[in-house]
NUKE-913090 format. One record per residue (C-alpha): residue in one letter; residue number from 0; x, y, z. Coordinates in pm, whole numbers, plus 50000, padded with zeros to 5 digits. Layout:
<atoms>
+-----+-----+-------+-------+-------+
: res :   n :    px :    py :    pz :
+-----+-----+-------+-------+-------+
:   A : NUM :     X :     Y :     Z :
...
+-----+-----+-------+-------+-------+
</atoms>
This chain:
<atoms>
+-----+-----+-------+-------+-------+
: res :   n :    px :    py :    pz :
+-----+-----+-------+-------+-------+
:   X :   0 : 36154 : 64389 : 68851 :
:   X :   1 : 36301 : 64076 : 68972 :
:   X :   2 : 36476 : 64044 : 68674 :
:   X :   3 : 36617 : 64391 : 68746 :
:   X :   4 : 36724 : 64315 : 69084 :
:   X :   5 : 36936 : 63957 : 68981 :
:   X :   6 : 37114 : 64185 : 68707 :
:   X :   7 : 37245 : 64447 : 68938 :
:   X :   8 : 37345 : 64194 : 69192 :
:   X :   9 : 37524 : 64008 : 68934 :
:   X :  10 : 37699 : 64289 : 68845 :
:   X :  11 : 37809 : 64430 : 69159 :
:   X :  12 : 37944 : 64080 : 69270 :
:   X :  13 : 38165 : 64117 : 68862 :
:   X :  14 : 38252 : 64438 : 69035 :
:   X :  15 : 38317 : 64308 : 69381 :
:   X :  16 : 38566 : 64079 : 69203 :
:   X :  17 : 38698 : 64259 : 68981 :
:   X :  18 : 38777 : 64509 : 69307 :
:   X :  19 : 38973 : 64218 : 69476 :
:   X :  20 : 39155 : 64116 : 69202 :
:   X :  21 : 39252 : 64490 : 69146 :
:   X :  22 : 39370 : 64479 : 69503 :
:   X :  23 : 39555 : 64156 : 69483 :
:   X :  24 : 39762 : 64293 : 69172 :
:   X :  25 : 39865 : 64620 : 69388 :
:   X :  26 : 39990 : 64366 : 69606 :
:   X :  27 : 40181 : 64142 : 69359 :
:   X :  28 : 40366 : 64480 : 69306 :
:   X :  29 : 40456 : 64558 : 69624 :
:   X :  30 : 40607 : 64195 : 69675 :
:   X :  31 : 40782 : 64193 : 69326 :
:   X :  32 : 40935 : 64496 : 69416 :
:   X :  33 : 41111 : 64298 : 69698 :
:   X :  34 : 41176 : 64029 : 69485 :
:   X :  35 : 41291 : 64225 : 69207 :
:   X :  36 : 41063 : 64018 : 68989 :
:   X :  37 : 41055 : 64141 : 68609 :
:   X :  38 : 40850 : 63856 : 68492 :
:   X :  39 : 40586 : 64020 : 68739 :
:   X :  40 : 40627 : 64342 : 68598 :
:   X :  41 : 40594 : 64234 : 68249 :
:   X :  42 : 40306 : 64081 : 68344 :
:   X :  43 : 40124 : 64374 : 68538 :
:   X :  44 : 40280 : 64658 : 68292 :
:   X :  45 : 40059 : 64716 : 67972 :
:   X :  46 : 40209 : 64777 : 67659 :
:   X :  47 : 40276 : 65136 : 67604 :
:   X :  48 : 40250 : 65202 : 68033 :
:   X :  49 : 40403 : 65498 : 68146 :
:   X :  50 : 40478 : 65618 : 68509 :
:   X :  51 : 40543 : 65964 : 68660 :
:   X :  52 : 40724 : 65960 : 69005 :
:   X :  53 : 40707 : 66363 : 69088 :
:   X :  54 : 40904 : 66496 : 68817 :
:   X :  55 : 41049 : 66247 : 68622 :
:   X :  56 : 40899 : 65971 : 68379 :
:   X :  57 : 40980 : 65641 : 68240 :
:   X :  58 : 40830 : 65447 : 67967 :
:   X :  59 : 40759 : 65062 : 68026 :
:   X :  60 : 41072 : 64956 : 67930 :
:   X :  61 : 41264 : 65164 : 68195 :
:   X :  62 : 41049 : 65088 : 68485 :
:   X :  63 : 41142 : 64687 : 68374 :
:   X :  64 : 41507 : 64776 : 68382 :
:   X :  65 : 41531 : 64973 : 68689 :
:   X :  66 : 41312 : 64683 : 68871 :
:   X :  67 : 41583 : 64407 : 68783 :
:   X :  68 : 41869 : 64608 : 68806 :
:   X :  69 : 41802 : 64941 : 68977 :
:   X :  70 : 42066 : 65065 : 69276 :
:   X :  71 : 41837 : 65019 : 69536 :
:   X :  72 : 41780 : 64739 : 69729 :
:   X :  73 : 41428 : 64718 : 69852 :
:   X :  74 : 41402 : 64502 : 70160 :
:   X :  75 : 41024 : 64544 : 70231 :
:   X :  76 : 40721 : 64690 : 70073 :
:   X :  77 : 40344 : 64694 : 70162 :
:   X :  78 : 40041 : 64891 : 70045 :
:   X :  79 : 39762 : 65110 : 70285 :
:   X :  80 : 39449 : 65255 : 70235 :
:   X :  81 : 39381 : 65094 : 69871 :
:   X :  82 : 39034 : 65234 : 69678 :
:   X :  83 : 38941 : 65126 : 69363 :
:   X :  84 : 38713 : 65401 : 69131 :
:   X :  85 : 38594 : 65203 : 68871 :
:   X :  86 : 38454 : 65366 : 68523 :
:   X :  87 : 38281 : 65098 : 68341 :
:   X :  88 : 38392 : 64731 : 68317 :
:   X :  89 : 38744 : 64746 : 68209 :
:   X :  90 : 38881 : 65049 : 68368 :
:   X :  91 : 38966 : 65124 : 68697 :
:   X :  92 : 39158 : 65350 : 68941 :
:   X :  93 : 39359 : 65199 : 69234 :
:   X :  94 : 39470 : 65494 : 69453 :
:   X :  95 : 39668 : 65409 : 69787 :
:   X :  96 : 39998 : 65440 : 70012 :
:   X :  97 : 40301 : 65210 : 69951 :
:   X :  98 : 40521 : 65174 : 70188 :
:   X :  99 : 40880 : 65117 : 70088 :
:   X : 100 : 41243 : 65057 : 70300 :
:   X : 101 : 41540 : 64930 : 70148 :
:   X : 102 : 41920 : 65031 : 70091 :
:   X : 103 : 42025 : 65273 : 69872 :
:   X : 104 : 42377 : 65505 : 69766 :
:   X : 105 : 42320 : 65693 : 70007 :
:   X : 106 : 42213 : 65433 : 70309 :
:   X : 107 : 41915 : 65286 : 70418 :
:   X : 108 : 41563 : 65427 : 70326 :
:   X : 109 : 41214 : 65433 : 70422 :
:   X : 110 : 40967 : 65566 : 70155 :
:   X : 111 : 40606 : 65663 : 70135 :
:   X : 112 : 40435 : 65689 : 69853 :
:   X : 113 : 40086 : 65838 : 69722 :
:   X : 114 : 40005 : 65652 : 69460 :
:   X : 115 : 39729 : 65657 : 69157 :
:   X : 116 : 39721 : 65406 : 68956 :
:   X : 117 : 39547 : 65311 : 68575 :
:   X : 118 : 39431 : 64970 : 68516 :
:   X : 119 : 39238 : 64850 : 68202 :
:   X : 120 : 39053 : 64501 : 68141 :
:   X : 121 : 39182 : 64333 : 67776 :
:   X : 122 : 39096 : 63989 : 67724 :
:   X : 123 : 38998 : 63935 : 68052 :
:   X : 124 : 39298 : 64002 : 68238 :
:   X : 125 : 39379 : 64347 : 68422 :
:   X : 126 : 39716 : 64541 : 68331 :
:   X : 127 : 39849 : 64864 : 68424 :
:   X : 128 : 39856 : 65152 : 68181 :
:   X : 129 : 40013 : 65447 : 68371 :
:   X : 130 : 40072 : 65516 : 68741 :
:   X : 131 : 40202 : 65807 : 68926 :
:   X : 132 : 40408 : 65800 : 69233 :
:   X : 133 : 40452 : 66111 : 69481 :
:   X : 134 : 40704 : 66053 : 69756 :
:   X : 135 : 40582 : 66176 : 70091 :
:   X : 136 : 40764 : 66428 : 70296 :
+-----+-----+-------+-------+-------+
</atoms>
């Protein structure tokens, strides 16, 4: 029984971890979106990622390129409301709000996005395998 016990409270701290890692990365995002940091992206973005942004999609390398040298200008950027799902040790479910304003063709923008996002454990380092974006009314 004891036994047990030490086991599940070993793995819920893995878990507890693992959730404020997941968090952290979410984060690293947010700020690299600010910074227009690829070599974050690359970093975060799995091989073979996709993302969906209400109708439209863009394969990893696309997301890289409009990050670097997309039109818009992204001045600040912050996530709310973050939960992680997790299903089993290496895959998890960050879903959330990020906030984004910036300057764009057509002026100045504020942003708010609903976000779900796919992350997967491989050799002991979390990376994004798909996300979708909906922009708020």
């Amino acid at each position: 029984m004891t036994a047990l016990l030490l086991a599940l409270l070993l793995t819920a701290n893995v878990q507890d971890a693992d959730a404020r890692a997941l968090l952290q990365l979410e984060d690293d995002w947010a700020t690299a979106l600010v910074q227009r940091d690829r070599v974050v992206f690359e970093r975060l973005l799995a091989d073979g990622f996709v993302y969906t942004e209400n109708d439209q999609m863009m394969d990893r390398a696309t997301v890289l390129n409009s990050v670097a040298a997309g039109s818009d200008t992204v001045v600040a950027a912050h996530n709310e409301s973050m939960t992680v799902h997790r299903y089993g040790p290496v895959t998890a479910v960050v879903t959330g709000w990020l906030f984004v304003g910036g300057r764009g063709a057509a002026g100045e923008f504020q942003r708010r996005y609903r976000f779900t996002d796919t992350w997967v454990k491989r050799g002991g380092r979390w990376q994004i395998v798909a996300a979708q974006d909906y922009v708020a009314p």
